[in-house]
C-alpha positions in Angstrom: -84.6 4.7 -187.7 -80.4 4.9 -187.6 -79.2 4.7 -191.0 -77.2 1.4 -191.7 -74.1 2.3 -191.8 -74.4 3.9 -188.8 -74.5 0.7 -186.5 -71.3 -1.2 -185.8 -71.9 -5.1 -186.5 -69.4 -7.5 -185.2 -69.5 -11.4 -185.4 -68.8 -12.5 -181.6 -67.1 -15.4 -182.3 -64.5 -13.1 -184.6 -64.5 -10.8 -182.2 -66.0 -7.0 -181.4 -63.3 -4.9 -182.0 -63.9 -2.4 -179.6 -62.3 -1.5 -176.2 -64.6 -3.6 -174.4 -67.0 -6.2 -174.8 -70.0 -4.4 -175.1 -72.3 -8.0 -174.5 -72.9 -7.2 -170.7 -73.7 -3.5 -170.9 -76.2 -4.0 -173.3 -77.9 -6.6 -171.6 -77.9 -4.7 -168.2 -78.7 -3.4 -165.9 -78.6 -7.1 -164.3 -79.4 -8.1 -160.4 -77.1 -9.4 -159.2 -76.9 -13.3 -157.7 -75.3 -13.0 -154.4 -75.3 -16.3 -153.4 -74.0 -18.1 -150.1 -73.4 -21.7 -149.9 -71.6 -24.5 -147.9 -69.2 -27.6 -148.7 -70.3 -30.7 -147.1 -67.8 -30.5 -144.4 -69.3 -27.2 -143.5 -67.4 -24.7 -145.0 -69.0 -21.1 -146.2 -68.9 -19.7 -149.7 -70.4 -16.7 -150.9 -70.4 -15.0 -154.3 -71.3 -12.7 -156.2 -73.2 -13.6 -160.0 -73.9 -11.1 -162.4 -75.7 -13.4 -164.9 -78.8 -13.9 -162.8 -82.8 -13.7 -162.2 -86.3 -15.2 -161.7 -87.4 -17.4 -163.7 -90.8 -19.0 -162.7 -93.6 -17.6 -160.7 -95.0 -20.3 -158.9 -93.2 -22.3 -157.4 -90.8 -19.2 -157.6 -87.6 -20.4 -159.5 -84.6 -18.3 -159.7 -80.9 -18.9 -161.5 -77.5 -17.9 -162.1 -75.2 -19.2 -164.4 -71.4 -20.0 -163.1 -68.9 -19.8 -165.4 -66.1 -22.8 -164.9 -66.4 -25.1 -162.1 -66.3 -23.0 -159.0 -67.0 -23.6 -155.5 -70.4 -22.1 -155.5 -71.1 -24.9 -158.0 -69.4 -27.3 -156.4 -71.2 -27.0 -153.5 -74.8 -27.0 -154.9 -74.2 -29.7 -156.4 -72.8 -31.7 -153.1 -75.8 -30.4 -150.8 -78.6 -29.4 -153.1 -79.0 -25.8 -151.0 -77.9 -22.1 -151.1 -79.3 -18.7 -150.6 -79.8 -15.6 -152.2 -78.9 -12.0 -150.8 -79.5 -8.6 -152.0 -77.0 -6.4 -152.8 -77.7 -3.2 -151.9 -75.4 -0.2 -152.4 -74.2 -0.1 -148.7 -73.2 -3.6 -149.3 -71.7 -3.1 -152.5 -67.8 -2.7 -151.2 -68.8 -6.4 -149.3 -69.7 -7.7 -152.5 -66.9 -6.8 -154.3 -64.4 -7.8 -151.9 -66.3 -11.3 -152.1 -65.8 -11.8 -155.2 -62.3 -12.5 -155.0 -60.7 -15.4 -156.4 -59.3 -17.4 -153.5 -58.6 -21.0 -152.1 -61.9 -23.2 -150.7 -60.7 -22.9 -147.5 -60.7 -19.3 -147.1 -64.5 -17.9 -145.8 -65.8 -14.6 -147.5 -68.2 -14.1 -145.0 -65.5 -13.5 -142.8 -63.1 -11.5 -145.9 -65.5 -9.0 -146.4 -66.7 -8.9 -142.6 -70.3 -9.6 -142.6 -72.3 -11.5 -140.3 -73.4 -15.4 -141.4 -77.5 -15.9 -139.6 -79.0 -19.2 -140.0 -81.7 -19.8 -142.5 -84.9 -21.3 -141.8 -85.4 -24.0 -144.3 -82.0 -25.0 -145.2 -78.3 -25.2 -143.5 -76.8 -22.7 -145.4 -76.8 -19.1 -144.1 -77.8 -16.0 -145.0 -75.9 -12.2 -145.1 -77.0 -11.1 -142.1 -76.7 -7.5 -143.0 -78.6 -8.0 -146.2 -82.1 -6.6 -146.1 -83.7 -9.4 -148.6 -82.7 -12.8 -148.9 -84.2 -15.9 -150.3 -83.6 -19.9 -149.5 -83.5 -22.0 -151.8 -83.0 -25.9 -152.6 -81.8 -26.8 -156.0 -84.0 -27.8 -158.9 -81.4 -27.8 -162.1 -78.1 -27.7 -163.1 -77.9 -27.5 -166.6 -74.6 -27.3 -169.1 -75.0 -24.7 -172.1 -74.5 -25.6 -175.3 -73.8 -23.7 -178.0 -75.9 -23.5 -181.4 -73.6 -26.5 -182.2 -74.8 -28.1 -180.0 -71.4 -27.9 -178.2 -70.8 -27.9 -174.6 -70.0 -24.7 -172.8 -67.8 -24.6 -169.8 -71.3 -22.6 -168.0 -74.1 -24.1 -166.0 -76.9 -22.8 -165.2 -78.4 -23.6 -161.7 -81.7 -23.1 -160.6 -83.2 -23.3 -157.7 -86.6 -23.1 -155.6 -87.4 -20.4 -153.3 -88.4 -21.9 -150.2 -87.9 -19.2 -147.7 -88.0 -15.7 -147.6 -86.7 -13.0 -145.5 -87.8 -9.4 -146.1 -87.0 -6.5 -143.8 -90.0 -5.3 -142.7 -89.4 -1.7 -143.4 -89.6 -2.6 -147.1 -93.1 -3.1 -146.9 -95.1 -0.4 -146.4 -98.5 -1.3 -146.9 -97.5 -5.2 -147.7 -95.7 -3.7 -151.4 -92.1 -4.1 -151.4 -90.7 -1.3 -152.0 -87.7 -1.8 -154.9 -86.3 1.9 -154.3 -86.4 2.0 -150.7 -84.1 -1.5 -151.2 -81.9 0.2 -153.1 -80.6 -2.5 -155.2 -77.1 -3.2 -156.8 -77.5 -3.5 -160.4 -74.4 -4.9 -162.9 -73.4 -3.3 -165.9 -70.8 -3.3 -168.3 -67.0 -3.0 -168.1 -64.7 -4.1 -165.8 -66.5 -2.7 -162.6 -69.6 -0.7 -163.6 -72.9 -1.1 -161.4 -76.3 1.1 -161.3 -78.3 1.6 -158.5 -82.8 2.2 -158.7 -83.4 6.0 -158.2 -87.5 6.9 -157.1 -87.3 9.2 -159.7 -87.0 7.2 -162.4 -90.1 5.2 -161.6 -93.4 5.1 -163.9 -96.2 2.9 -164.1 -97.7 1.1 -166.8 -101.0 -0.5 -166.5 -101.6 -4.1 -168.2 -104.0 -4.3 -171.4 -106.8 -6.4 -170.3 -107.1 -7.5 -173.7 
């Protein structure tokens, strides 16, 4: 056990006092929420969440939460649709570069040069070059609050899985293969991401108790 006054404890809403907050490397690494979506009048959005997962099983539920008002959100909550696509580590520059803060009308499918394909189930599209994505149709939208009981300028949004699209070289013998995917994972500071190594992979089997 680390002696006590060997931990540094900070009160976040004082502030940490360190050179950077260390809130989203602890909690990480994260999956990230890359997720496409379209305006009413047709007009593509895609960004990149790092404050995202699964939430349910069945029916599978997954979320992000969007920070301010943006146009992802804006959009979701116009059409009631958006997709999901993996990150992967050959994608990774394309994700970055679509994470750039610029005007509604500007598409960052075509900014960071990948290739819109139709979904199945819903009108938006998916990252064509993306090896995993999911469609799904919007369940929640919820504002935090705060302990307060104070509104928080974050919502959460949730949504569905209705479709799925898996490249089939992911699934030998019908197991998806995380490593072979090779995943984008966010970490802490201003640009730090891991990637899923087969080496660092162990198995443990569930109590039947």
């Amino acid at each position: 056990m680390t002696p006590k006054n060997e931990f540094h404890f900070y009160d976040p809403a004082i502030g940490h006092g360190l050179a950077h907050d260390p809130f989203n490397a602890i909690v990480a690494p994260r999956p990230i929420g890359w997720i496409s979506s379209r305006n009413p009048a047709g007009k593509l959005n895609l960004a990149p969440y790092s404050f995202f997962n699964a939430f349910n099983y069945k029916p599978p539920i997954l979320g992000f939460s969007c920070i301010g008002r943006k146009h992802t959100l804006q959009n979701i909550e116009k059409t009631g649709e958006f997709v999901w696509n993996l990150a992967t580590r050959g994608l990774a520059e394309a994700m970055s570069l679509s994470a750039a803060s610029v005007p509604e009308e500007v598409d960052e499918f075509q900014l960071a040069r990948l290739t819109p394909l139709p979904s199945r189930t819903v009108s938006v599209p998916r990252v064509g070059e993306s090896p995993v994505t999911m469609e799904c149709r919007l369940s929640q939208i919820i504002q935090l609050r705060d302990a307060d009981n104070r509104a928080v300028e974050t919502w959460l949004v949730l949504g569905q899985v209705v479709g799925v699209h898996i490249a089939r070289n992911l699934l030998p013998n019908g197991v998806f293969d995380t490593a072979a995917a090779d995943p984008v994972l966010r970490a802490g500071g201003t640009g730090t991401y891991f990637s899923i190594s087969v080496d660092h992979r162990f198995e443990i089997a569930r109590s039947a108790v």
